[in-house]
Phi, psi and omega in degrees: 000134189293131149308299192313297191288024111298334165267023168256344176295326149076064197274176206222017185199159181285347185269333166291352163289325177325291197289306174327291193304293186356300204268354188265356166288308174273012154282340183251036155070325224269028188278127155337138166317144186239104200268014171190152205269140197258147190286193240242306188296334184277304194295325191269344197274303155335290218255334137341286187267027150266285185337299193284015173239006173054037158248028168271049181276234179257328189251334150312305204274351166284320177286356188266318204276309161321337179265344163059044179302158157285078186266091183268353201205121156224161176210145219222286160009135175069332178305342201082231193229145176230125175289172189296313188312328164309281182321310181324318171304277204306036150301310175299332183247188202236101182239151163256331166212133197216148197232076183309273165076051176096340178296035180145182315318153191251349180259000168228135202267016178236113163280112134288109193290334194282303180304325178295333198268335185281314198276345192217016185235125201277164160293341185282300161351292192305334178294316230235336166284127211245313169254149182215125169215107183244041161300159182153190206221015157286184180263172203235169173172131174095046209272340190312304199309006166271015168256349154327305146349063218268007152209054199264107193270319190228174198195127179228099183283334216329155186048019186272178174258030193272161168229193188319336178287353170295334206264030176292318163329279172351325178295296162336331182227115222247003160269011184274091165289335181196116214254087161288089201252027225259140161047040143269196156288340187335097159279345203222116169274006193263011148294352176284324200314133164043047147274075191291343162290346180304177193194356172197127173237089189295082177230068187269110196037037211272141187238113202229110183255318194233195172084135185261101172322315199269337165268001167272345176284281166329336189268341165301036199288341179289341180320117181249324173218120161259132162240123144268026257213113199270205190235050204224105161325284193235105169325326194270008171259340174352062228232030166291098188298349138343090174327112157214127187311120163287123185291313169312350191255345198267341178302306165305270209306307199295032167239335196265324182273357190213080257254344184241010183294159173186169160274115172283352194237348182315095176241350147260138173231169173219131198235020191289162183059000177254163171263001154074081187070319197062040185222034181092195191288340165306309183293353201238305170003258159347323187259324172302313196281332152337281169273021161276346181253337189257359181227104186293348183242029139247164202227047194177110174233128198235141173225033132012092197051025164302171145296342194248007168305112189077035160213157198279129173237149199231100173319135155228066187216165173287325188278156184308118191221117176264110179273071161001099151192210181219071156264334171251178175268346167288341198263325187272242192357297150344286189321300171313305182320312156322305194246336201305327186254049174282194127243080191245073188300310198291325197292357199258300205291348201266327186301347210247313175271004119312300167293323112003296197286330175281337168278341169289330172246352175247002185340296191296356170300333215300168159256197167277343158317280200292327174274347158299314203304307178306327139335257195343297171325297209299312201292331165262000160263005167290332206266340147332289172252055196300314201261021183220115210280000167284322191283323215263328187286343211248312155282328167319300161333312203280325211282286184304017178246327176269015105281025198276102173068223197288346167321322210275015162283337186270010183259138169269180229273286182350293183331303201288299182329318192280295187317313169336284168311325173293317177319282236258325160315309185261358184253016173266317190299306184255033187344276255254330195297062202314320201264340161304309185264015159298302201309310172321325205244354162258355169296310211261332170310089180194129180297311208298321219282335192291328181267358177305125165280176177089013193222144199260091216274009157295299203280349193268353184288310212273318182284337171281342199263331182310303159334293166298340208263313175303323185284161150226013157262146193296351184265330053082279180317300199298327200278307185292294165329300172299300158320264201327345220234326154320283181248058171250003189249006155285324182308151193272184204265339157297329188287316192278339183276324177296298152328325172245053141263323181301148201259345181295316195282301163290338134321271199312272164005285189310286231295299183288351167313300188255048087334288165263009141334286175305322202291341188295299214300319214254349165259190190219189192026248208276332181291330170277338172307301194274332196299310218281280223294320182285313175294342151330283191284014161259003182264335182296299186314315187290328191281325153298329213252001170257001196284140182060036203241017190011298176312313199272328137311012183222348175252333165300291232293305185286335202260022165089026184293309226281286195302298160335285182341278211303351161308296182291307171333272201317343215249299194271065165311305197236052163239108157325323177268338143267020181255302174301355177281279203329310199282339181285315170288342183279326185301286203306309204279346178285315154330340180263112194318282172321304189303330202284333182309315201281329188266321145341312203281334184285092191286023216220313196284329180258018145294276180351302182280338172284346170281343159315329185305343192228123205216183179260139205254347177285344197247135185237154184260204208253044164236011195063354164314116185255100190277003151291327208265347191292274186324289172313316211268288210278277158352324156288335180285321192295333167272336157291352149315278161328316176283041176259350205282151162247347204249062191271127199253046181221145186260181169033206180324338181234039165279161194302313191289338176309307191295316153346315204272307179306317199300316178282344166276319185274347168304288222280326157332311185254134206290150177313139174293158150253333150234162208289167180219359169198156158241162192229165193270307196240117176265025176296303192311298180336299199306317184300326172295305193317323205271021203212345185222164174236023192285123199283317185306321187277335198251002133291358175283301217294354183267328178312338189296263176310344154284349203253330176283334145320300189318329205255357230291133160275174158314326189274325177313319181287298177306324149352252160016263149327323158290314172284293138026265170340282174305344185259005181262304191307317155339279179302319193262008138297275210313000000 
């Protein structure tokens, strides 16, 4: 199981951690005997947290059924799709709530409810289930067989393809309170009249044509929560030529024709997408202020892409009443809180560029309060609405603007860790997306968030190098590059070898190496500026993903890394600091017997690396950093490689003993660091020189080596350490 999507679940109690290990047990088959039926609520926390690990498949709900858990709540919804052999395991239990919502049958393009109740529904399930939710966008049949369902309180047609004669059932189930019909066919609603029991009526973006509308409506005194509420970002685009009644005008008449009708229970209404008349923000008022004085308990009005949306409405009753729109950033937050874990796409993308637009001219308003919540907020309707690209675009926006350069310190690590993740979601969803993933990689681009522990620099390495291979814009490149260059030498030595077997990351890595080699030589100003800056960080990048990589050193050497290197050495004589990247990927490929062959045989290539060798060794820049000594130290390591060759074919000045002779006069030059300048996975390569040459020049880089990474030492440097030590006494007293 990925750490990150175990830590994305946050569980808050010990027993939801409990249920969490449990549920990351049966995916890997591992589960224990469980020696007494576990409760019902524990059972239900388990099968939460398979769903929120995307192990709630056909072999998940099957490993559920085998374990004979003590189950009452399952949800399906989002899990993908299942045949009835599958679907058939839920039989086993005695549910009170079960949620499909498109999950099934996946073997039939027809929901048959009579069937579904014979083949995946227990007898006890027909007593004691209470929520039902079979939305969904197959066709339906056999709507009767829902009054088996003899306690059954809420019910969710939403997307099905049904029409008003479905809702004759609905008569039928006489404990039923909360009723979805949202986005079906339903045109006629008068199958409803004087269900004084309902108590929530979902009917979102429902076209309601014939039928008198305004007395099914009046007859609705039990109601506490209406969505009347369309699917429409901006009313005033509407453009359906459908006759169809506004329900909010028919709400306005039955009050108007009658001074004392009212919803007495009313506490929510959702108005979103209509246009309230269409006759401005007065008249859209007017009608908000209507059913705020004739339905006294209500306290939750969503005006959502209204007319009256992004304007100050001034409540007018006393009690505390919340008004849906974005006139404020409290508000526009709210609004998202509303909508995000719907499935209301638009109303989530519209709430989410709102809020976008107030971190953008308004950031420093925020307190610290409201940018955790806005954090949050903004980060479960990305992982919500993963497959709908305005919600990813609109959010992805907010998230760089709450991370942005020092912003992101007022987020906690957790916090940030989830923007990560949203992130790294949407440049996985949307390769091809230019301006998505502009968003993605300038949210993430950020040194504090890049030094965080806890962040998962495996998956964010590996989604950037996808990235680059996919984009050609350039900023895009340049951005992705510097993250890989980052965090690939944080990544563990395993993580990092998975990563430089693909051989597609080092191709392309070489390919921008010399690529903007030529774009430096041959331009100026700000375009050679940017040539420079990229080729820093693919040269960082190529110095990680080759180190300890054999496989991977051997596809730089053919695809021209090593002549692109020795290239760059001649171009940049006096950047130190790109001459040690350079020399730092020849370390790691000299490691390899052939490659080190191939660059021996190049007398052009061993002038080079020995004029490297010598630099002014006194001189420190102003991070303390001696970058000669950087440049000499790794340039030695590539000849000490090399003299391991015995068949050496150069004479005079660049004979093995010559070269030998440089090596140990510029070694005895140089002074102890203060600060570290390279770190190792491994002191093998060390050992391995010792062990293999008595040559003085290799065997003081390797010790200068291991003194200077001891000097600097983390915990793992120190077991190194003792370890190489050993070997290296054992060495010596051989020879």
């Amino acid at each position: 199981m990925p750490v990150g999507a175990y830590a994305e679940c946050s569980p808050k109690s010990l027993l939801e951690t409990s249920a969490l290990r449990i549920a990351c047990l049966i995916g890997y088959d591992r589960v224990p005997p469980i020696g007494s039926s576990l409760p019902a609520h524990f059972g239900n926390l388990i099968v939460d947290a398979m769903r929120q690990l995307d192990l709630l498949d056909e072999k998940g709900l099957q490993s559920l059924a085998d374990l004979k858990l003590n189950i009452t709540k399952i949800d399906l919804s989002q899990c993908g799709s299942f045949p009835y052999i599958v679907l058939s395991r839920l039989a086993q239990f005695d549910l009170e709530s079960l949620s499909l919502s498109d999950a099934g049958p996946s073997d039939s393009s027809v929901f048959d409810v009579g069937e579904f109740i014979r083949e995946c529904v227990s007898d006890a399930t027909l007593k004691s289930l209470r929520y039902l939710n079979i939305g969904g966008h197959d066709k339906m049949t056999n709507f009767s067989r829902l009054a088996q369902f003899s306690a059954l309180e809420s019910l969710s047609l939403a997307g099905r393809p049904v029409c008003q004669a479905a809702l004759k059932v609905v008569r039928e189930l006489p404990n039923l309170k909360l009723l979805d019909i949202s986005n079906t066919l339903v045109a006629d609603i008068s199958a409803l009249n004087e269900l004084t029991n309902l108590e929530a009526l979902i009917m979102h973006n429902l076209r309601v044509r014939s039928g008198c509308v305004t007395e099914t409506l009046r007859s609705l005194t039990g109601l506490r929560v209406l969505d009347i509420s369309k699917e429409v970002t901006d009313y005033g685009t509407d453009s359906s030529q459908e006759a169809c009644v506004d329900l909010p005008l028919a709400m306005v008449q039955v009050m108007r024709e009658d001074r004392t009708a009212c919803w007495p229970f009313l506490r929510s209404i959702d108005l979103a997408g209509n246009s309230l008349a269409n006759m401005g923000v007065d008249r859209a008022a007017d009608i908000v202020t209507l059913l705020l004085q004739r339905n006294p308990r209500l306290e939750r009005v969503s005006v959502l892409a209204t007319p009256l949306d992004g304007h100050p409405y001034t409540v007018p009753v006393e009690r505390d009443v919340q008004i849906i729109n974005c006139a404020t950033r409290s508000q526009a937050v709210m609004a998202l809180n509303g909508y995000w874990n719907t499935d209301r796409d638009a109303f989530t993308a519209h709430a989410l560029h709102c809020v976008y637009y107030m971190l953008q001219s308004g950031y420093d308003d925020f307190s610290d309060t409201e940018v955790a919540e806005c954090a949050a907020v903004v980060c479960a309707a990305l992982r919500k609405h993963l497959h709908n690209l305005g919600v990813q675009m609109a959010g992805s926006a907010c998230l760089y603007h709450l991370c942005k350069m020092k912003r992101i310190s007022r987020l906690s690590i957790s916090a940030v860790r989830k923007c990560v993740d949203r992130c790294l979601d949407a440049a996985e969803t949307y390769p091809e997306t230019t301006q998505l993933q502009k968003n993605v990689w300038l949210t993430i681009c950020n040194d504090y968030l890049l030094q965080l522990s806890g962040i998962n620099f495996y998956r964010t390495c590996k989604v950037a190098l996808e990235s680059m291979l996919i984009n050609t814009d350039a900023g895009v490149s340049r951005m992705t590059i510097a993250i890989v260059s980052i965090v690939a030498p944080k990544m563990r030595s395993q993580d990092a070898r998975i990563l430089a077997s693909d051989v597609r990351y080092v191709k392309h890595l070489v390919h921008l190496m010399e690529q903007n080699l030529n774009h430096f030589r041959n331009s100026n100003g700000v375009r050679a500026e940017n040539s420079l800056y990229t080729l820093k960080f693919t040269l960082s990048a190529l110095w990680n993903l080759t180190d300890d990589c054999p496989a991977t050193c051997v596809v730089f050497a053919q695809e021209n890394g090593i002549g692109v290197s020795f290239d760059i050495l001649r171009l940049f004589q006096n950047h130190n600091n790109i001459q040690t990247k350079v020399l730092g990927i020849l370390n790691n490929v000299a490691e390899v017997y052939e490659q080190k062959l191939l660059m021996l045989k190049n007398a052009d290539y061993l002038e080079a690396l020995c004029e490297c060798l010598s630099g002014d060794f006194t001189r420190v820049d102003g991070t303390g950093r001696n970058r000669a000594v950087e440049r000499s130290y790794f340039a030695a390591g590539v000849l000490a490689n090399m003299l391991l060759c015995e068949n050496w074919p150069h004479v005079a000045h660049l004979s093995r003993e010559r070269v030998n002779e440089r090596m140990v006069q510029s070694i005895k030059q140089w002074p102890m660091l203060t600060v570290p300048m390279v770190s190792y996975r491994s002191f093998e390569p060390f050992v391995r020189i010792l062990n293999e040459t008595t040559l003085v020049g290799a065997q003081m880089w390797c010790l200068w080596g291991v003194n200077h990474v001891l000097s600097h030492s983390d915990a793992n440097s120190v077991s190194m350490g003792l370890w190489a030590i050993q070997e290296i006494f054992n060495t010596l007293s051989t020879v």
